[in-house]
NUZA-298292 format. One record per residue (C-alpha): residue in one letter; x, y, z. Coordinates in Angstrom, 3 decimals, decimal comma. Layout:
N
aa->a | east->X | north->Y | up->Z
...
! end
This chain:
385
aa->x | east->17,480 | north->0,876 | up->8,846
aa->x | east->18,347 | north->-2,703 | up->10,071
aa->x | east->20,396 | north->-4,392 | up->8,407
aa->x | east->20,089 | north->-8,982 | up->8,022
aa->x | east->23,606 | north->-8,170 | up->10,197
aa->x | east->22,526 | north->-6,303 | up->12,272
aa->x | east->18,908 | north->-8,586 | up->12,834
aa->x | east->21,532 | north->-11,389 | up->13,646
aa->x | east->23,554 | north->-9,519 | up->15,933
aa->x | east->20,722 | north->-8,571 | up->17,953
aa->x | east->19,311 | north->-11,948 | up->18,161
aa->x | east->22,560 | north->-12,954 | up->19,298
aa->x | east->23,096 | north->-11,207 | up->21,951
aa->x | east->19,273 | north->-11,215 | up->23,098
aa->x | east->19,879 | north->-15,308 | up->23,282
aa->x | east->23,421 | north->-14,999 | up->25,156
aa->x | east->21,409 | north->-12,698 | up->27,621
aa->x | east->18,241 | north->-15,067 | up->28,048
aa->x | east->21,214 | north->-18,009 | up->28,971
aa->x | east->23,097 | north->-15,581 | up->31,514
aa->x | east->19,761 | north->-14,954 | up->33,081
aa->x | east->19,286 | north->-18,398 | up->33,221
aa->x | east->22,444 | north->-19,508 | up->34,051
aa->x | east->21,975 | north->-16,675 | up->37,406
aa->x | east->18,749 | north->-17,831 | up->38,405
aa->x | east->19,895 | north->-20,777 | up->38,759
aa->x | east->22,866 | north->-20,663 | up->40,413
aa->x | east->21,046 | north->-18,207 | up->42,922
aa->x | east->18,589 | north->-20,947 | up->43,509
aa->x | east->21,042 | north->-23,744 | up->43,902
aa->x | east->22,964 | north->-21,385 | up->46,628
aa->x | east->19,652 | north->-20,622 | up->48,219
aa->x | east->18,390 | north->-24,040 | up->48,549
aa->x | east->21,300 | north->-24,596 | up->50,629
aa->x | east->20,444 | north->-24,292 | up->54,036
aa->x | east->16,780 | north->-23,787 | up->53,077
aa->x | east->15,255 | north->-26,389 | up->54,842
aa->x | east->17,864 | north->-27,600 | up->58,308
aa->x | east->16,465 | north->-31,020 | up->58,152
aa->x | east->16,688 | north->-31,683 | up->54,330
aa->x | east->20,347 | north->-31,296 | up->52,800
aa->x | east->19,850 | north->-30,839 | up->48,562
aa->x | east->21,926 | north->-33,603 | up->46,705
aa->x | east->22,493 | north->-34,330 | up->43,132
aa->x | east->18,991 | north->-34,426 | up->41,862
aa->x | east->17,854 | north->-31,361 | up->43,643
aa->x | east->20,834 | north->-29,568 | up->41,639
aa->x | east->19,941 | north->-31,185 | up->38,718
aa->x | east->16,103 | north->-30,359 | up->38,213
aa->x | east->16,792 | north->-26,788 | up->39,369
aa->x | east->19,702 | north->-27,098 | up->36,380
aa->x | east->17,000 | north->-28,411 | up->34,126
aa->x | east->14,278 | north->-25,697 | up->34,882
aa->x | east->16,229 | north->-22,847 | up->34,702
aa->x | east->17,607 | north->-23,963 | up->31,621
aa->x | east->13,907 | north->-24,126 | up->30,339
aa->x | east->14,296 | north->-20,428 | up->31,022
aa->x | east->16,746 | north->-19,425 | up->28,490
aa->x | east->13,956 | north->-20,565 | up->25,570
aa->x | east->11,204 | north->-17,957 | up->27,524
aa->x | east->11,857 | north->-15,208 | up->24,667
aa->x | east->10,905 | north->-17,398 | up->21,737
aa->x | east->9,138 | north->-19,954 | up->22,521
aa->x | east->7,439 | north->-19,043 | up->26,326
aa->x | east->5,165 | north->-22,093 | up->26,135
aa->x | east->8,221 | north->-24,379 | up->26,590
aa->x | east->9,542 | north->-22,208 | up->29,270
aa->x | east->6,662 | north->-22,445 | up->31,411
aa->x | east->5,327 | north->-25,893 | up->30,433
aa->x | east->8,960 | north->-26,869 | up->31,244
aa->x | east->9,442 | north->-25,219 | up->34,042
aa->x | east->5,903 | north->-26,105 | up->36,051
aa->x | east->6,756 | north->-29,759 | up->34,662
aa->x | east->9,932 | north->-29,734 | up->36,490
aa->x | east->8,591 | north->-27,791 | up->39,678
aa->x | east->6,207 | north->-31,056 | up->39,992
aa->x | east->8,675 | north->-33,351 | up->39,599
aa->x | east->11,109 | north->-31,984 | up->42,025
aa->x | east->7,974 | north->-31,413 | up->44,718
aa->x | east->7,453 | north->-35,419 | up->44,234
aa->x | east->10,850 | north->-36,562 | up->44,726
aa->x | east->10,313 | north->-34,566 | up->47,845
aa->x | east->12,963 | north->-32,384 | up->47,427
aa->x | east->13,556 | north->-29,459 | up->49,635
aa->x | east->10,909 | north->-27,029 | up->48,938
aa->x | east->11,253 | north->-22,768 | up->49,282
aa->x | east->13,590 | north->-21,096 | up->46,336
aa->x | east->12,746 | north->-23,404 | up->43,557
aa->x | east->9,193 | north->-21,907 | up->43,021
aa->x | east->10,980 | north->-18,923 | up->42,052
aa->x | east->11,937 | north->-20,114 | up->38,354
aa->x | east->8,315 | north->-21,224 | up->37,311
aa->x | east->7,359 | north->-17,464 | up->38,557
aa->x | east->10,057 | north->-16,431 | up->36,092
aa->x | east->8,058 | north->-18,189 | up->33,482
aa->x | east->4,525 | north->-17,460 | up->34,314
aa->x | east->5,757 | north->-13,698 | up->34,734
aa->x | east->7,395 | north->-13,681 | up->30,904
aa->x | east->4,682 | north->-15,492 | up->29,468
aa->x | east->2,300 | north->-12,809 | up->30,792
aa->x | east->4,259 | north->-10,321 | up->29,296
aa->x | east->4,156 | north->-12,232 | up->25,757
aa->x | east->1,143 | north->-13,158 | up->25,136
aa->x | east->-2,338 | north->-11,753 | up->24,430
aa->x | east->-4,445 | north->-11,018 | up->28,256
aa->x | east->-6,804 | north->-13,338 | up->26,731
aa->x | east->-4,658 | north->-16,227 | up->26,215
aa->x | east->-2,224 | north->-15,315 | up->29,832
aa->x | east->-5,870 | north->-15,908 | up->31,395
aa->x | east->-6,872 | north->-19,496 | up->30,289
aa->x | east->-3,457 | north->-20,648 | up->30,459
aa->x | east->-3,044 | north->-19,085 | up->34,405
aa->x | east->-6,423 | north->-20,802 | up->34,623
aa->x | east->-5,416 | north->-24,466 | up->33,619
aa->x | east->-2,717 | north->-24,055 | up->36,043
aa->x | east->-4,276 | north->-22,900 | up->39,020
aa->x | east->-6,262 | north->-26,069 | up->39,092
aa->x | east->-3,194 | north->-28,368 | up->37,751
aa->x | east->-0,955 | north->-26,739 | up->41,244
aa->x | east->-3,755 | north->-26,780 | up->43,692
aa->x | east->-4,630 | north->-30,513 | up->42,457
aa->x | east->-1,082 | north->-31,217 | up->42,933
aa->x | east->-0,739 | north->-30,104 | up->46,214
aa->x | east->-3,573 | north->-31,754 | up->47,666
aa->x | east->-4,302 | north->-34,975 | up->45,248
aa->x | east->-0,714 | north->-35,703 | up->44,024
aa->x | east->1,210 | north->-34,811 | up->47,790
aa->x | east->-1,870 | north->-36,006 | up->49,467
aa->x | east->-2,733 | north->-32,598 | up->50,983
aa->x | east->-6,445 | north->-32,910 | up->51,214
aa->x | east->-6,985 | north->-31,254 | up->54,507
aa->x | east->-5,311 | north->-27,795 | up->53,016
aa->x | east->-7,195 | north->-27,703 | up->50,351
aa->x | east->-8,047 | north->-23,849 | up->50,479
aa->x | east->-4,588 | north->-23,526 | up->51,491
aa->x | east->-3,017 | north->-24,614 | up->48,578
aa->x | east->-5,792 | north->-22,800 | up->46,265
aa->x | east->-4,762 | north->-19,647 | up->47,809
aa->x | east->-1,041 | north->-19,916 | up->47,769
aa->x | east->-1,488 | north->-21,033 | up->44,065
aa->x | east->-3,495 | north->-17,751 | up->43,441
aa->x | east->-1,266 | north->-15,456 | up->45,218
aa->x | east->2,230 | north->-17,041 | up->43,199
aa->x | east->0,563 | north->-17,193 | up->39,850
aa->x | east->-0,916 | north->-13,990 | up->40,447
aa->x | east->1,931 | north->-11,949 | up->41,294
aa->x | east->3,485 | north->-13,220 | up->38,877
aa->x | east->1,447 | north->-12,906 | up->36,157
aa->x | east->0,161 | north->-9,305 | up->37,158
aa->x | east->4,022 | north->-8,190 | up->37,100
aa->x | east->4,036 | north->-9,628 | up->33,370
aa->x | east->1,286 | north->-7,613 | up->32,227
aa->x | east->2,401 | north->-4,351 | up->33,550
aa->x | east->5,530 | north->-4,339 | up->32,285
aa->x | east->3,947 | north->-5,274 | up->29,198
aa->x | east->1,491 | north->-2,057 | up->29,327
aa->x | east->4,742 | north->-0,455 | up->30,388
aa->x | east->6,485 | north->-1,139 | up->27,412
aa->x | east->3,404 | north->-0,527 | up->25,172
aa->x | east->2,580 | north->2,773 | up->27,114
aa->x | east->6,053 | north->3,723 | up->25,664
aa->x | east->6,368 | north->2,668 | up->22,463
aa->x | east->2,892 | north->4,585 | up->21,714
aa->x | east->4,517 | north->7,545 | up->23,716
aa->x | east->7,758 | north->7,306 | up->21,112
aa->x | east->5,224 | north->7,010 | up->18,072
aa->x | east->3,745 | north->10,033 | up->19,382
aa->x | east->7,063 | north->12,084 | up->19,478
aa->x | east->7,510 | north->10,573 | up->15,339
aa->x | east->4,335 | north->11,651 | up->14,229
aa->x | east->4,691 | north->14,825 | up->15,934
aa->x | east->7,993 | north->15,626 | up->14,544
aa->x | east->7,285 | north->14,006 | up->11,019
aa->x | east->3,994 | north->16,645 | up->11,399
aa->x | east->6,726 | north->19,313 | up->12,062
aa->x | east->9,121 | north->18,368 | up->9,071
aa->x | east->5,645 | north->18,657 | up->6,729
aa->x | east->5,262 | north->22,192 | up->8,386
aa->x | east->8,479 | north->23,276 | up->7,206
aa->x | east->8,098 | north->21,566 | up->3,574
aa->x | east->4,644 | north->23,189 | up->3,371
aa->x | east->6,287 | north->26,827 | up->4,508
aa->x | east->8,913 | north->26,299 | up->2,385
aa->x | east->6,774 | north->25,306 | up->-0,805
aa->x | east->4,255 | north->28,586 | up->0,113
aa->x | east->7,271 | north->30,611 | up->-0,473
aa->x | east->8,361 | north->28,955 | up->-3,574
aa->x | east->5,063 | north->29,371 | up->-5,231
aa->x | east->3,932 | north->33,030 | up->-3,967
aa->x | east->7,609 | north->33,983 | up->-5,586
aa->x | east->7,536 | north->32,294 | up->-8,215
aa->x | east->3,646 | north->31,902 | up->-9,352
aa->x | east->2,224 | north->35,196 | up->-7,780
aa->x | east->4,974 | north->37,099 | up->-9,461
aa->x | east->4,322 | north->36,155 | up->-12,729
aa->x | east->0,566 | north->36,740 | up->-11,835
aa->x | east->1,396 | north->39,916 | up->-10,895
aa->x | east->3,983 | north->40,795 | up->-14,126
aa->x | east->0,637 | north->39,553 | up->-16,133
aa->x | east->-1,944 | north->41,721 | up->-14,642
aa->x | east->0,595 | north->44,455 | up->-14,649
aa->x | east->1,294 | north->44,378 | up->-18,225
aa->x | east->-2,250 | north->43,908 | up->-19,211
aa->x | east->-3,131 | north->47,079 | up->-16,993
aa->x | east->-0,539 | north->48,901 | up->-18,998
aa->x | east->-1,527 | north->47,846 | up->-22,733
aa->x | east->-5,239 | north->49,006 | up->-21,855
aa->x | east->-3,788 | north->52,546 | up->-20,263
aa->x | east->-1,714 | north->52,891 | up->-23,769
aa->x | east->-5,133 | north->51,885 | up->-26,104
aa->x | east->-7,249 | north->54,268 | up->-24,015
aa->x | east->-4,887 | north->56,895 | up->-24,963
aa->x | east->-5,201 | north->55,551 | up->-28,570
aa->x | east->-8,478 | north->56,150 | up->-30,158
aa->x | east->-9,608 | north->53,340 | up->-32,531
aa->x | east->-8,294 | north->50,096 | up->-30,779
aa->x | east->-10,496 | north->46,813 | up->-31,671
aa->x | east->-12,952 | north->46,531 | up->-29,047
aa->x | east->-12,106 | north->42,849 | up->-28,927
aa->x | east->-8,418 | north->43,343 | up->-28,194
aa->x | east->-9,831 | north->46,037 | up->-24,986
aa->x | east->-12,159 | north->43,252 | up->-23,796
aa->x | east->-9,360 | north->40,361 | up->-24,211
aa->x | east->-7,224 | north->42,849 | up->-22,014
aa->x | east->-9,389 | north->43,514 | up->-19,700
aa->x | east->-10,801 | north->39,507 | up->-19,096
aa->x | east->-6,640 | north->38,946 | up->-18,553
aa->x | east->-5,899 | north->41,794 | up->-16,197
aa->x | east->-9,330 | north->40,556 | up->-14,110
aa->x | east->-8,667 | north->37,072 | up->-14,605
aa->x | east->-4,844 | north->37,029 | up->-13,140
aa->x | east->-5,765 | north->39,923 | up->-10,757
aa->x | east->-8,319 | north->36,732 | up->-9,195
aa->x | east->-6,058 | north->34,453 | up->-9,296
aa->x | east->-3,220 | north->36,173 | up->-7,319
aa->x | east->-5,978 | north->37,099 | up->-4,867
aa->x | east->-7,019 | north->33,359 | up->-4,497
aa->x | east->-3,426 | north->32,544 | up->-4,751
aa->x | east->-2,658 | north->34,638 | up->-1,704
aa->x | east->-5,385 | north->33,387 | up->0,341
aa->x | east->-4,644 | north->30,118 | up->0,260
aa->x | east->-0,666 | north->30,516 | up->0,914
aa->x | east->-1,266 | north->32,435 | up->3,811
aa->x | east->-2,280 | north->29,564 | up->5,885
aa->x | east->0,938 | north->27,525 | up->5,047
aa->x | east->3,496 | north->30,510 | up->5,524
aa->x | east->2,161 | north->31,090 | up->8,790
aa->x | east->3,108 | north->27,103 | up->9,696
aa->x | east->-0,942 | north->26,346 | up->9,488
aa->x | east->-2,781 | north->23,695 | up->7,355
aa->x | east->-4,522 | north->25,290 | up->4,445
aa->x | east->-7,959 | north->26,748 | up->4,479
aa->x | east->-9,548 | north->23,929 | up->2,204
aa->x | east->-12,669 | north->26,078 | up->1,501
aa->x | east->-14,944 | north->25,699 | up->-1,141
aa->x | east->-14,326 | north->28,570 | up->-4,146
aa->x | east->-16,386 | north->29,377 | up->-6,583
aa->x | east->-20,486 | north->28,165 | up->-7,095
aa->x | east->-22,554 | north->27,500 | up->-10,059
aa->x | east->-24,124 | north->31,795 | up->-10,076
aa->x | east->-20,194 | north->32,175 | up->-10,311
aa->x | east->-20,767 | north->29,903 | up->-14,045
aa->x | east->-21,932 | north->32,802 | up->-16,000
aa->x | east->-19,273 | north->35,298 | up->-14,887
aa->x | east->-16,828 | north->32,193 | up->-16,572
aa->x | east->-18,524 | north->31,741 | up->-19,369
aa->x | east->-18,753 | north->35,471 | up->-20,402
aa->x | east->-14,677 | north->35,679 | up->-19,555
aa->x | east->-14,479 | north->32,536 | up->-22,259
aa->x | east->-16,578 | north->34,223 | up->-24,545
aa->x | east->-14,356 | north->37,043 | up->-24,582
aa->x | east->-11,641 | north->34,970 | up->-25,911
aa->x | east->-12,825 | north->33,941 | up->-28,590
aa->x | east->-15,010 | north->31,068 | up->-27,873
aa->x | east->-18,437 | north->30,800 | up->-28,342
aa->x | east->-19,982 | north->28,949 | up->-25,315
aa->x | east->-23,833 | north->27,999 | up->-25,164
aa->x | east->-24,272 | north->28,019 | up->-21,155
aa->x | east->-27,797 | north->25,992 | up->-19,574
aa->x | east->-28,885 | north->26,010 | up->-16,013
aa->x | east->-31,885 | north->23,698 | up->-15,335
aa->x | east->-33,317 | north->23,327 | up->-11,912
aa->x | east->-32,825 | north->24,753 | up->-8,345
aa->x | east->-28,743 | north->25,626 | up->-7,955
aa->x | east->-29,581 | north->27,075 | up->-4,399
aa->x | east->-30,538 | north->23,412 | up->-3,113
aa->x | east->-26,920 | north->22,311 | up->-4,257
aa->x | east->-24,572 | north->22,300 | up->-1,537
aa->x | east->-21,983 | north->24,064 | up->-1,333
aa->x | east->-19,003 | north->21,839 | up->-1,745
aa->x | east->-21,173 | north->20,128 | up->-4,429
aa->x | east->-21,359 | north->23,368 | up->-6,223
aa->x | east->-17,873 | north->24,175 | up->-5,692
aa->x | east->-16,867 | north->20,826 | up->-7,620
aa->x | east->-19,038 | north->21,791 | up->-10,504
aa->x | east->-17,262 | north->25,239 | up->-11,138
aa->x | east->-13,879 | north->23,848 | up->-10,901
aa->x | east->-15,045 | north->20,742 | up->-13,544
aa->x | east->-16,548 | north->23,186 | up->-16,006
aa->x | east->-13,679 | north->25,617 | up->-15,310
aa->x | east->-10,865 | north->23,014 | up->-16,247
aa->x | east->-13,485 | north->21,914 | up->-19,124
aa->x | east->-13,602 | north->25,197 | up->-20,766
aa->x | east->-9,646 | north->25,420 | up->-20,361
aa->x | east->-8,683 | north->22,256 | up->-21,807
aa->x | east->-11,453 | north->23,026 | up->-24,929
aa->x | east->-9,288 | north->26,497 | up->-25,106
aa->x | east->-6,308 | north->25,092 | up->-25,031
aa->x | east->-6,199 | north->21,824 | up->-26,851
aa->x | east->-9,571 | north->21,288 | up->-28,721
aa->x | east->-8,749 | north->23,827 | up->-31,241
aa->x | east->-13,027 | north->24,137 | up->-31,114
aa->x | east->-14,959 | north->27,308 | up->-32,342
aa->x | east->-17,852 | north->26,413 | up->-30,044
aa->x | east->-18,426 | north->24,640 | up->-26,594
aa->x | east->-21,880 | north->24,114 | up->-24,674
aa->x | east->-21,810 | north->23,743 | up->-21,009
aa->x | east->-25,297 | north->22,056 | up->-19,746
aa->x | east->-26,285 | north->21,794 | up->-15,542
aa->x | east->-28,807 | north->20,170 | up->-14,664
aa->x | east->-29,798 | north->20,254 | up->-10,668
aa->x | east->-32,176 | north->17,777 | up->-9,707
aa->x | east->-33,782 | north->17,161 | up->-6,535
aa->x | east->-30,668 | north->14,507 | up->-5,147
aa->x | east->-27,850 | north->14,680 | up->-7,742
aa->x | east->-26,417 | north->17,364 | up->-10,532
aa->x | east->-25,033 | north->16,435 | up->-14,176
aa->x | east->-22,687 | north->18,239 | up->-15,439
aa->x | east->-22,223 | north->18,131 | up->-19,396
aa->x | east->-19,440 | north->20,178 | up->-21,480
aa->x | east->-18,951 | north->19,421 | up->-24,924
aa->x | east->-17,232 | north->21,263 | up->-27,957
aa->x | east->-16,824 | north->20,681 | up->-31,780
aa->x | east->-13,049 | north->20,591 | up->-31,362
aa->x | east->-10,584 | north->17,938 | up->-32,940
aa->x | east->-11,574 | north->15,296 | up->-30,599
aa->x | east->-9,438 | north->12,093 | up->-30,414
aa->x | east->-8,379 | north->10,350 | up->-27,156
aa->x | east->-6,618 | north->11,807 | up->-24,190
aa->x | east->-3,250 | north->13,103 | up->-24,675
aa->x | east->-1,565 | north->12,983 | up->-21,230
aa->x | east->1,147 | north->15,475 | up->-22,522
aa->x | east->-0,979 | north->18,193 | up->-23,475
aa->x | east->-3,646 | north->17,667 | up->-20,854
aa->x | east->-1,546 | north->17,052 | up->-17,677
aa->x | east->-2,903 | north->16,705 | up->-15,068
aa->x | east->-6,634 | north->18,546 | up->-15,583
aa->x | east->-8,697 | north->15,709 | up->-16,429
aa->x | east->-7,051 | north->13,644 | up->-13,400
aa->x | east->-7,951 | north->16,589 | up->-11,632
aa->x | east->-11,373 | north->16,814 | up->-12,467
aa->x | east->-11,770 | north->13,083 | up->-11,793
aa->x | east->-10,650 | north->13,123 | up->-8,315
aa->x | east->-12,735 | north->15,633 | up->-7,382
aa->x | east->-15,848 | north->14,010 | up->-8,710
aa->x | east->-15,063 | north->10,623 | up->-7,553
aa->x | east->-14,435 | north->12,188 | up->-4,344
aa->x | east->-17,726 | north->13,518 | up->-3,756
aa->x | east->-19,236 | north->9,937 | up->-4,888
aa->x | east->-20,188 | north->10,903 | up->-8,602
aa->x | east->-19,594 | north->9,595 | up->-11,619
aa->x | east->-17,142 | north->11,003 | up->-14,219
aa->x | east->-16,141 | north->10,249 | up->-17,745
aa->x | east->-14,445 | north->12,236 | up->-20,554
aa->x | east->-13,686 | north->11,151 | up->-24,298
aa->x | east->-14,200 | north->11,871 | up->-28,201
aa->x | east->-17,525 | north->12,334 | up->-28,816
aa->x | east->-19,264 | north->10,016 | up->-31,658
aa->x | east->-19,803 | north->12,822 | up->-33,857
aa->x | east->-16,489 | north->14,751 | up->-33,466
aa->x | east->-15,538 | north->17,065 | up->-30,395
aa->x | east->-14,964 | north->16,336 | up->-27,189
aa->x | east->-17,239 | north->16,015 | up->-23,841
aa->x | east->-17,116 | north->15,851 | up->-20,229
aa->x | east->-19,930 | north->14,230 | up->-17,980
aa->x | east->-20,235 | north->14,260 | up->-14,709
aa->x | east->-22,890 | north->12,912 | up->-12,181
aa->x | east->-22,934 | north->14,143 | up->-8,442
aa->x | east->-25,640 | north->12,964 | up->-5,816
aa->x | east->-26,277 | north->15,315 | up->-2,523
aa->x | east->-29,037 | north->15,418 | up->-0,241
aa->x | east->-31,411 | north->18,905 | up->-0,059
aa->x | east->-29,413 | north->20,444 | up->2,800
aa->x | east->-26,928 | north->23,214 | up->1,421
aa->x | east->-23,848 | north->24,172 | up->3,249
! end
């Protein structure tokens, strides 16, 4: 994590470097100009501009405009005076080669642009160069150029990099998740799955002692029975989905359960207790599948919150497939009252996602005349699957 220290160190030292490297380049310049041209000695003011445009260098990292626009100003100048000509057009490169590597390719091309024409107009207009005019154009292309083109692939360099390093993060954050998601697999199978498995056990027991006991209350046998089936289902399902994530692979996130698995629910509720009025209207084989899926888990975590905390003696569950979208109703003659987050957890948030996923509607509240209900509107098109 950086620290506002640490920021400020950095800066620092990126600022001491940018004035070394200014500072080098031009004192390299200076010695080169030396002896550059046998005819022309450098005095004072050759010094001095070179001083003054490499020191427009040590600005290039935050402010590259004034670098270059500094540096090309300069460049002209010292060409005017007539100063000895060679090293010195190394510096502007500098700039035009950091200012390619700064800014957007867009941008890099207008500005290279504006100064072909402002150095080729130089050279011939300004130092009265007419006769070379192609001359000068091409030498102007070929230093700008090189320049600029060495800016831009060290920029793609750099960029080619940093999407190289994001690649490693991802891949290792992706790896991390793997290990969390093994991890939580074997948390649940031991934890969930055995008590899943003490339940359907102990269920399977009671109904091997009452068969052995002539008498028992039919509706204790079928109560049994619906909670030896019911947790031997859910340890199946519970298995099939772990599997994926203790073998280091995303989940399976297949659809379970349809609306001709509603009845098979309904009777299991009606064994405990509950009466429940079921209605299909429609075609349920033109729902899709996922559609269908949604349904059964709404009207599944409908009929459990009625059983749970409605304290209701009757519930009516009402499906009605039209030709482009499904409503779901459930409804029950329980205590009503708004939404207790403690008792209902998570269900209803549950139920919501999934529907709002799918681009439906959902509600749930106190119905006017006492009870509880759950809508639900889903739109698909007339291609299952």
């Amino acid at each position: 994590m950086t620290t506002p220290t640490t920021a400020r160190a950095k800066r620092i030292r990126a600022a001491a470097f940018d004035v070394g490297l200014a500072a080098l380049l031009g004192v390299l310049t200076s010695g080169a100009t030396v002896g550059a041209d046998p005819d022309h000695s450098p005095g004072g003011p050759a010094f001095a501009l070179i001083a003054v445009i490499s020191g427009c260098l040590a600005v290039r990292r935050p402010w590259p405009e004034v670098a270059l626009v500094g540096s090309m100003a300069g460049l002209f100048l010292y060409l005017y005076l007539g100063l000895p000509e060679g090293p010195v057009y190394l510096l502007p490169a500098v700039a035009v080669f950091f200012f390619a590597f700064a800014r957007p390719l867009k941008t890099v091309l207008v500005v290279l642009a504006v100064l072909f024409a402002a150095t080729t107009a130089f050279h011939t207009v300004v130092m009265d160069d007419i006769a070379d005019l192609w001359v000068n154009a091409s030498i102007a292309l070929v230093w700008l150029g090189l320049a600029a083109t060495g800016g831009r692939l060290l920029r793609e360099s750099r960029n080619a990099r940093a999407r190289e390093r994001t690649t490693e993060r991802e891949a290792e954050r992706e790896r991390y998740r793997a290990e969390e998601r093994i991890q939580m697999a074997r948390e649940i199978h031991d934890v969930v799955g055995h008590s899943l498995a003490v339940v359907s056990m102990n269920a399977g027991v009671a109904l091997h002692v009452l068969d052995k006991r002539p008498g028992a209350p039919p509706e204790v046998v079928e109560n049994l029975q619906a909670i030896r089936d019911a947790s031997t289902r859910a340890l199946q399902d519970l298995r099939a989905t772990l599997a994926p994530l203790r073998q280091g692979r995303q989940p399976e996130l297949r659809p379970t359960g349809a609306i001709t698995d509603l009845p098979a629910l309904v009777d299991a509720v009606r064994t405990g207790g509950l009466d429940v009025e079921y209605t299909v209207s429609g075609d349920p084989g033109a729902v899709p599948t996922n559609i269908a899926a949604t349904v059964y888990r709404v009207v599944q975590e409908s009929l459990t919150n009625v059983i749970r905390h409605a304290e209701a003696r009757r519930a009516e569950v009402r499906i009605d497939c039209g030709p482009h979208r499904i409503g779901i109703l459930v409804e029950d003659d329980g205590r009503g009252g708004p939404i207790d987050p403690d008792r209902v957890g998570q269900g209803v948030t549950g139920m919501m996602e999934r529907v709002v996923t799918g681009g439906g509607e959902f509600s749930a509240g106190p119905r006017p005349g006492g009870g509880f209900a759950v809508k639900a509107d889903l739109p698909y098109t007339n291609h299952p699957g």
